[in-house]
C-alpha positions as CSV (number, residue, x, y, z in Angstrom):
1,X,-7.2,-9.1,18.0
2,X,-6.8,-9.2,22.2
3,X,-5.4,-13.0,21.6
4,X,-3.0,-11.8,19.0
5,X,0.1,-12.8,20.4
6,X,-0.9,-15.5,22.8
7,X,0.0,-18.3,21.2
8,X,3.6,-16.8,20.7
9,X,4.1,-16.4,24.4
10,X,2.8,-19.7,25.4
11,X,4.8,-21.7,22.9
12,X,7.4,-20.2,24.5
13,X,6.4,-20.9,28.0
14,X,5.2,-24.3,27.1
15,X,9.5,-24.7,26.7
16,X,10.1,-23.0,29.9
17,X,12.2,-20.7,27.5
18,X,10.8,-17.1,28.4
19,X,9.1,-15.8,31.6
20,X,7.1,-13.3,30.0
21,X,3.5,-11.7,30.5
22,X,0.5,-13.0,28.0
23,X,-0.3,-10.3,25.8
24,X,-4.0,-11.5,25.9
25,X,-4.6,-10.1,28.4
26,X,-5.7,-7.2,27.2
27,X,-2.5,-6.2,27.0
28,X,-2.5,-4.7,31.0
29,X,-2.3,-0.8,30.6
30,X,-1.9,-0.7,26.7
31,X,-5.7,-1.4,26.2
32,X,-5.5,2.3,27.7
33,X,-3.1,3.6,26.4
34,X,-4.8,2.7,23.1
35,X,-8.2,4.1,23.8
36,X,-7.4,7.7,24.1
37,X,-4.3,7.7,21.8
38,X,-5.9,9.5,19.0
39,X,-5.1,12.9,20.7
40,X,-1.4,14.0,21.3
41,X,-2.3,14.8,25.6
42,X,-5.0,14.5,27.5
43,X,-7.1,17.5,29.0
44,X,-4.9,18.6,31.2
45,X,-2.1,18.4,28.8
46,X,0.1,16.4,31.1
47,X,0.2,12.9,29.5
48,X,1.2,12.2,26.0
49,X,-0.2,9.0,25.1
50,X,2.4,7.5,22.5
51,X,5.2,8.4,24.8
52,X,3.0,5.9,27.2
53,X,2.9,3.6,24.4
54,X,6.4,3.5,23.8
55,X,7.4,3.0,27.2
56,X,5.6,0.1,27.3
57,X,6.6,-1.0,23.9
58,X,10.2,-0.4,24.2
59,X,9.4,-3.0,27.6
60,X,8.2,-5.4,25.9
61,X,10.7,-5.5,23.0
62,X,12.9,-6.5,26.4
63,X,10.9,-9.4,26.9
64,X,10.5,-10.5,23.1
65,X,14.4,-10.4,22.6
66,X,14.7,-12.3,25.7
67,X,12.7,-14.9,23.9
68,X,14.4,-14.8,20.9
69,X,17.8,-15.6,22.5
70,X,16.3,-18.1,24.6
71,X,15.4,-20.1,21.7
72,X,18.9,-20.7,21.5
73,X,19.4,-22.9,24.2
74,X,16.9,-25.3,22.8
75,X,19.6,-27.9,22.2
76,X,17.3,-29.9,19.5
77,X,17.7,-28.6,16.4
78,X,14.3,-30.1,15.1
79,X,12.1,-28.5,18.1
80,X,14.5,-25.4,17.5
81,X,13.5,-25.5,14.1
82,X,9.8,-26.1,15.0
83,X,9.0,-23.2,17.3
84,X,10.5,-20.9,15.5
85,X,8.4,-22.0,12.5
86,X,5.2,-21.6,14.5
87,X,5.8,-18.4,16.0
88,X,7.0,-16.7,12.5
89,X,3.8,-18.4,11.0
90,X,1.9,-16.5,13.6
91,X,3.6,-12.9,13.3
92,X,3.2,-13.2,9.8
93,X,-0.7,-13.8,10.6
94,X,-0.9,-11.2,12.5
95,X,0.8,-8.6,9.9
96,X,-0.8,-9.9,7.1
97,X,-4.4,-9.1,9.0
98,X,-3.0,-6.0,10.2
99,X,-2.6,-5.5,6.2
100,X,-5.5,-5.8,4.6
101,X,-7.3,-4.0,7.9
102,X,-5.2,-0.9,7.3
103,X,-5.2,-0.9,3.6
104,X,-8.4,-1.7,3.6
105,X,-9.4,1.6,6.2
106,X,-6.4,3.3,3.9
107,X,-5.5,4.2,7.3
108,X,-1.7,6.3,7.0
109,X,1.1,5.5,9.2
110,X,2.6,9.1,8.8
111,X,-0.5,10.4,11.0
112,X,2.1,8.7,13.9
113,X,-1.0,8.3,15.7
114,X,-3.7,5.4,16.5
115,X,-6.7,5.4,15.0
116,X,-10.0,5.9,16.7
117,X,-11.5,3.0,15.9
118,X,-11.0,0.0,18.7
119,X,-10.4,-2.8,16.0
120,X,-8.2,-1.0,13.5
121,X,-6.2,0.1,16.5
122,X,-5.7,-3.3,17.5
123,X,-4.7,-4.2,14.1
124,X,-2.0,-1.3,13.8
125,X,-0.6,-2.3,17.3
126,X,-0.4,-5.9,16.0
127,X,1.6,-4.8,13.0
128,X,3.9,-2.7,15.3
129,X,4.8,-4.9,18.0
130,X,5.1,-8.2,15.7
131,X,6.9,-6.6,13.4
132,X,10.1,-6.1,14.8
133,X,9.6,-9.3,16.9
134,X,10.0,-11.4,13.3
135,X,12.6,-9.0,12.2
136,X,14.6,-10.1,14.9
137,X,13.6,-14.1,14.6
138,X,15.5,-13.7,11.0
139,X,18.6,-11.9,12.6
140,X,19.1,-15.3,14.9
141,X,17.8,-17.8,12.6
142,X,17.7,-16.3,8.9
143,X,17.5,-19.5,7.2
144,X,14.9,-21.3,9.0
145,X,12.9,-17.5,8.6
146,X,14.1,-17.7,4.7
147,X,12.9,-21.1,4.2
148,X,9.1,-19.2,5.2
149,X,8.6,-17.4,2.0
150,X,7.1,-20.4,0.7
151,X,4.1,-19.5,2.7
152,X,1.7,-17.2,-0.2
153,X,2.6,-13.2,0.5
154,X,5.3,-13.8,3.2
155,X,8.2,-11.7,1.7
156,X,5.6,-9.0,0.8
157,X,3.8,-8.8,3.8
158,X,7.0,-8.5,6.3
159,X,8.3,-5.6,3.3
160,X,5.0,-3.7,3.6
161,X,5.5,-4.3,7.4
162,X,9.0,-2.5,7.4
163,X,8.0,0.1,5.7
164,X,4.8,1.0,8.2
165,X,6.7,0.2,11.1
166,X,9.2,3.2,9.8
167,X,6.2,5.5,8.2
168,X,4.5,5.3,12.3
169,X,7.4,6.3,13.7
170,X,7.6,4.6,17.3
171,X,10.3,2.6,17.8
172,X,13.3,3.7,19.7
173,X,17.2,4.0,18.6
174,X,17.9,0.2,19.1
175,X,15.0,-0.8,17.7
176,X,15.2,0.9,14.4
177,X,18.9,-0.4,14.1
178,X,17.8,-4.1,14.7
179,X,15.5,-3.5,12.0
180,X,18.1,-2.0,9.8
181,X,20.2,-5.1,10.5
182,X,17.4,-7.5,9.8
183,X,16.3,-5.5,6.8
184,X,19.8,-6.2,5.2
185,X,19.8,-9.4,6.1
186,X,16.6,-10.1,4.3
187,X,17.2,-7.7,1.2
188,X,14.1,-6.1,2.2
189,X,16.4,-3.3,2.0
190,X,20.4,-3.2,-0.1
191,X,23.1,-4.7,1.8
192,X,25.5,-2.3,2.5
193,X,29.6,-3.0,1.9
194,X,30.1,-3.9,5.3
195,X,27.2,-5.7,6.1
196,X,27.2,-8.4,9.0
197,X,24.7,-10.2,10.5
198,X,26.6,-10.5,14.1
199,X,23.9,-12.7,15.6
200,X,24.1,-15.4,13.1
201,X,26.2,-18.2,14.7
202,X,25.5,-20.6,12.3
203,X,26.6,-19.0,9.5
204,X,29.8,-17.5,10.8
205,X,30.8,-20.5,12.3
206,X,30.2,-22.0,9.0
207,X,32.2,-19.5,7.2
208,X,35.2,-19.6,9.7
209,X,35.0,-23.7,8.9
210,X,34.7,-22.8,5.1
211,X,38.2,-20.7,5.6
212,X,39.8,-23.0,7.6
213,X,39.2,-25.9,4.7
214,X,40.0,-23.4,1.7
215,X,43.1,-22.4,3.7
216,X,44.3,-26.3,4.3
217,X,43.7,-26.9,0.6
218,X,45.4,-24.1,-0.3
219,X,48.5,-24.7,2.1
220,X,48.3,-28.5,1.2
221,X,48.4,-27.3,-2.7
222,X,51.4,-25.3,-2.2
223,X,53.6,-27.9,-0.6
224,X,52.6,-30.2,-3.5
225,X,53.3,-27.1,-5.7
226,X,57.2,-27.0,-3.8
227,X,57.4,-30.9,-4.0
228,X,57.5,-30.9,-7.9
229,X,59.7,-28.2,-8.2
230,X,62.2,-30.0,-5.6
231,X,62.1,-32.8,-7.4
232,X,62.1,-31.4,-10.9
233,X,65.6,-29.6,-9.4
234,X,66.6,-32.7,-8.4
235,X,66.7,-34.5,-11.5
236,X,68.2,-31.7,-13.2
237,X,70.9,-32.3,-10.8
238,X,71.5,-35.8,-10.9
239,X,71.4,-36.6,-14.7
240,X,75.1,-33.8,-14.6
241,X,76.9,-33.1,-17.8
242,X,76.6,-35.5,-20.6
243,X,79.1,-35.6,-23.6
244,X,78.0,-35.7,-27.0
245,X,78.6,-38.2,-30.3
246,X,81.2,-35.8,-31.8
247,X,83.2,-35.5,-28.7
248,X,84.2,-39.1,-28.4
């Protein structure tokens, strides 16, 4: 799957949003890097191949998350809402082929290494670089990525993702806490006490609006709440002391 990620990058350019490098193109380098990775060095024992891989991985996480953010700046909410559709659709094509590959080669993550076999390979570094590239869609834009599970396996295919992406083991430290983030935020994993989903700016500004109206109701409320009692004293006050029958 060389064209795996292709139409992701040109949607993108298509906007002028990202200025990012085509990953079909053989994916420059990694193609390498994925050939021999099935040994921890190479004769020499000087080059460690998944260290290779990461480097170039944790470089083009850079360029994803640059995308992602870009997005933002898309000030039509419909094309907004569009391109983000399409590219989820495609990294959830792309993880769900990587699926039934792997599962199907019963291929294990925990071996932390690629297999020998070009296609499967290809598959497994489809799951691991689209993986945290959706995750990350559904920290900016949770609800348009939530209103996706209609699409037949979604929600099981990006849980059997997270999982994998963990069981490999080849993400680096802000990586892994993205994807603990976007995990939460998708209850592909418990949300813990203090969760918050930081990159959400819809939502939050929403909320803070939400507050501000329950805080004017209740302020309006309690100055209606004071206005009856003042007038209830009132009343008191002005009806005085009245005599009764048997005192006149």
């Amino acid at each position: 799957m060389l064209l795996r990620l292709m139409v992701l990058w040109v949607s993108l350019a298509a906007l002028g949003l990202a200025e990012v490098s085509s990953a079909s193109g053989k994916h420059h380098g990694e193609e390498k890097v994925h050939s021999n990775v099935e040994t921890k060095s190479d004769v020499h024992g000087e080059v460690d191949p998944m260290k290779m891989y990461q480097r170039m991985l944790k470089k083009k996480r850079l360029d994803m998350t640059a995308a992602v953010r870009s997005l933002a700046a898309v000030k039509d909410n419909a094309q907004r809402k569009s391109m983000v559709d399409e590219l989820v659709t495609s990294m959830h094509s792309v993880i769900a082929a990587g699926k039934t590959a792997i599962e199907t080669a019963k291929f294990d993550a925990h071996s932390q290494q690629f297999p020998i076999d070009e296609v499967l390979r290809d598959h497994v570094a489809g799951v691991l670089e689209n993986t945290p590239f959706l995750y990350e869609f559904a920290l900016y834009y949770p609800k348009l990525v939530k209103k996706l599970y209609k699409i037949p396996n979604f929600a099981d295919d990006i849980k059997w993702a997270y999982v994998f992406v963990h069981d490999f083991g080849v993400y680096d430290e802000e990586t892994l806490k993205m994807l603990d983030l976007a995990g939460q935020e998708l209850l592909v994993i418990p949300r813990r006490g203090d969760f918050v989903n930081p990159y959400d700016k819809l939502s939050l500004r929403e909320q803070m609006q939400w507050e501000a109206v329950e805080a004017a109701k209740a302020e309006k409320e309690a100055k209606k709440q004071a206005a009856r009692m003042d007038a209830k004293s009132k009343k008191k006050v002005d009806k005085g002391p009245r005599i009764s029958k048997g005192e006149l």
